[in-house]
C-alpha positions as CSV (number, residue, x, y, z in Angstrom):
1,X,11.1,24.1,8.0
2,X,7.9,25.5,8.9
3,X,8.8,25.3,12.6
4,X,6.6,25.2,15.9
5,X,4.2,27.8,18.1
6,X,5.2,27.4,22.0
7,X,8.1,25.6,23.6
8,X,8.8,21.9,22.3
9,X,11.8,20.2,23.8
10,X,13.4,17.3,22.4
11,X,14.8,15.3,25.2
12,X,17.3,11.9,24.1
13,X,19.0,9.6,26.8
14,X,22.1,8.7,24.5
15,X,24.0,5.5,25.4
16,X,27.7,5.9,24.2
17,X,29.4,2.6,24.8
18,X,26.7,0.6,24.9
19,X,26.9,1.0,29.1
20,X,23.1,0.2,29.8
21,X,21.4,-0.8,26.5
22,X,22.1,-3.6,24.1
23,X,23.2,-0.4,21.6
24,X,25.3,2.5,21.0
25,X,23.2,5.9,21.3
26,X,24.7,8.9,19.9
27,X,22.2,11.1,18.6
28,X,23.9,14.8,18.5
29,X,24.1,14.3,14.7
30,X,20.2,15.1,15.1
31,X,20.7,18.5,16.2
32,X,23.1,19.3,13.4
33,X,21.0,17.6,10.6
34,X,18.0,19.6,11.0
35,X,19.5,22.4,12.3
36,X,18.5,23.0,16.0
37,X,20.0,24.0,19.2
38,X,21.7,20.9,21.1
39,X,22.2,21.5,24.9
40,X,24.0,18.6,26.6
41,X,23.9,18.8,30.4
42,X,27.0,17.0,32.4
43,X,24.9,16.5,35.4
44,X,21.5,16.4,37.2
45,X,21.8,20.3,38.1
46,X,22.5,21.2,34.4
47,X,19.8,19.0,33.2
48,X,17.2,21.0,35.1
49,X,18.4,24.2,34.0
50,X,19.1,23.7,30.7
51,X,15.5,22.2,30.1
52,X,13.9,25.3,31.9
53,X,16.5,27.7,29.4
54,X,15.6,25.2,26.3
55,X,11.7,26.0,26.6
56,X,12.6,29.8,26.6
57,X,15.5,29.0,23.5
58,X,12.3,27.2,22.0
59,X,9.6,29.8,22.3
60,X,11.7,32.6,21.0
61,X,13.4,30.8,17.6
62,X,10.3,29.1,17.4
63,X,12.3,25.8,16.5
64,X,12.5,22.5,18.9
65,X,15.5,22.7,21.1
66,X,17.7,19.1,21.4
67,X,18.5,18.6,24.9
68,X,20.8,15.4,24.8
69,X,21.7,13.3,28.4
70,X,23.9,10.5,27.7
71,X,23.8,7.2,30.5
72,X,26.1,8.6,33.1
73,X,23.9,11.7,33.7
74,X,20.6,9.5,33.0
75,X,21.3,7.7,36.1
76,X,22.9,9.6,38.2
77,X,20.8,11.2,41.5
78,X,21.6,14.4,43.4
79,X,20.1,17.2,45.0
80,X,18.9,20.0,42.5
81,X,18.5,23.8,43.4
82,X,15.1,24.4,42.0
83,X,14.7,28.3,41.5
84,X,11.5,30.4,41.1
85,X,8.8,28.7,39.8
86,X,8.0,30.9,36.2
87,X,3.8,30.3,36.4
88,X,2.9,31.5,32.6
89,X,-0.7,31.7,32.2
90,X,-1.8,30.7,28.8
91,X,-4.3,29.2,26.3
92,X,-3.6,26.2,23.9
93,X,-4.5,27.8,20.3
94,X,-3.5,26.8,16.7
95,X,-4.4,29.5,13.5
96,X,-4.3,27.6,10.6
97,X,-1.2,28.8,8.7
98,X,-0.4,26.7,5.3
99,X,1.7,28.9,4.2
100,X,4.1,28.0,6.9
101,X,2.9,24.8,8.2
102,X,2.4,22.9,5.4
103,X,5.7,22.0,3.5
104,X,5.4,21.3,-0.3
105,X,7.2,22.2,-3.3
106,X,6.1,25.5,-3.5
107,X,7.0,26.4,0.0
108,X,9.9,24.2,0.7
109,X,12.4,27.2,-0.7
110,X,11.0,29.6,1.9
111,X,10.9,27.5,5.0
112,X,14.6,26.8,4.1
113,X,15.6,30.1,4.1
114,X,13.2,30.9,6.9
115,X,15.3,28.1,9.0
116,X,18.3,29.5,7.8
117,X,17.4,32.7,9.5
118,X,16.8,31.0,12.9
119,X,20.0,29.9,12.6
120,X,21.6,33.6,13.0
121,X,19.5,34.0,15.9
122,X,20.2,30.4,17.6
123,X,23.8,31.7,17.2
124,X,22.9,35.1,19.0
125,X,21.1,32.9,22.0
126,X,23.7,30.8,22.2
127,X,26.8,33.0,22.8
128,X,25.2,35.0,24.8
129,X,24.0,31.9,27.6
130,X,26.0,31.2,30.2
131,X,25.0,27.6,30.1
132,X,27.9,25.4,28.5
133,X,27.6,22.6,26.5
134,X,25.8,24.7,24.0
135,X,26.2,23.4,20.1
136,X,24.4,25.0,17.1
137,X,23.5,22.7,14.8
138,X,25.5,23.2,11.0
């Protein structure tokens, strides 16, 4: 509820049907749960570019982005088309913000509403990206 400063992408290797792993992986209920974007790629290609388009999604809501691969696109291998390069110069920083970054009673209420608002604006992101697989967490 406080949210994050810079781009933070959360990336899960699901395992429907047990395929590879001893257990079943489904983890998109994470996404909806806490409310965040949840991108899932269908192959290699798509992978690439939604990670590069889920640090952007991430730096403008200010929220982690879910970008969720299940086995089949784990393991598969192909040849990517890599794009430009975006080279961002920056500087690691943190300003101390309780108000925001520390979550108690008293500012539980606003962060709540606060992520509510993202919500709006994940919506906006979303329907305007022509990436598919796109699902805002509700």
């Amino acid at each position: 509820m406080g949210g994050i400063r810079g781009g933070f992408v959360i990336v899960t290797a699901d395992d429907p049907g047990a395929i590879s792993s001893a257990n079943e992986q489904d983890n998109r209920f994470y996404g909806s749960f806490f409310g965040l974007l949840t991108l899932e790629p269908s192959d290699p290609q798509e992978a690439k570019d939604m990670t590069v388009e889920a640090f952007d999604i991430s730096e403008k809501t200010e929220l982690p982005v879910v970008l969720r691969s299940v086995t089949r696109v784990s393991h598969a291998r192909s040849n990517v088309q890599l794009g430009k390069i975006k080279a961002k110069e920056r500087r690691a920083s943190f300003v101390k913000n309780l108000d925001r970054f520390y979550i108690v009673s008293k500012t539980s209420l606003r962060g709540h509403s606060w992520l509510l608002d993202q919500q709006r604006l994940l919506e906006e992101i979303s329907d305007g990206c022509p990436l598919i697989g796109f699902s805002v967490g509700r």
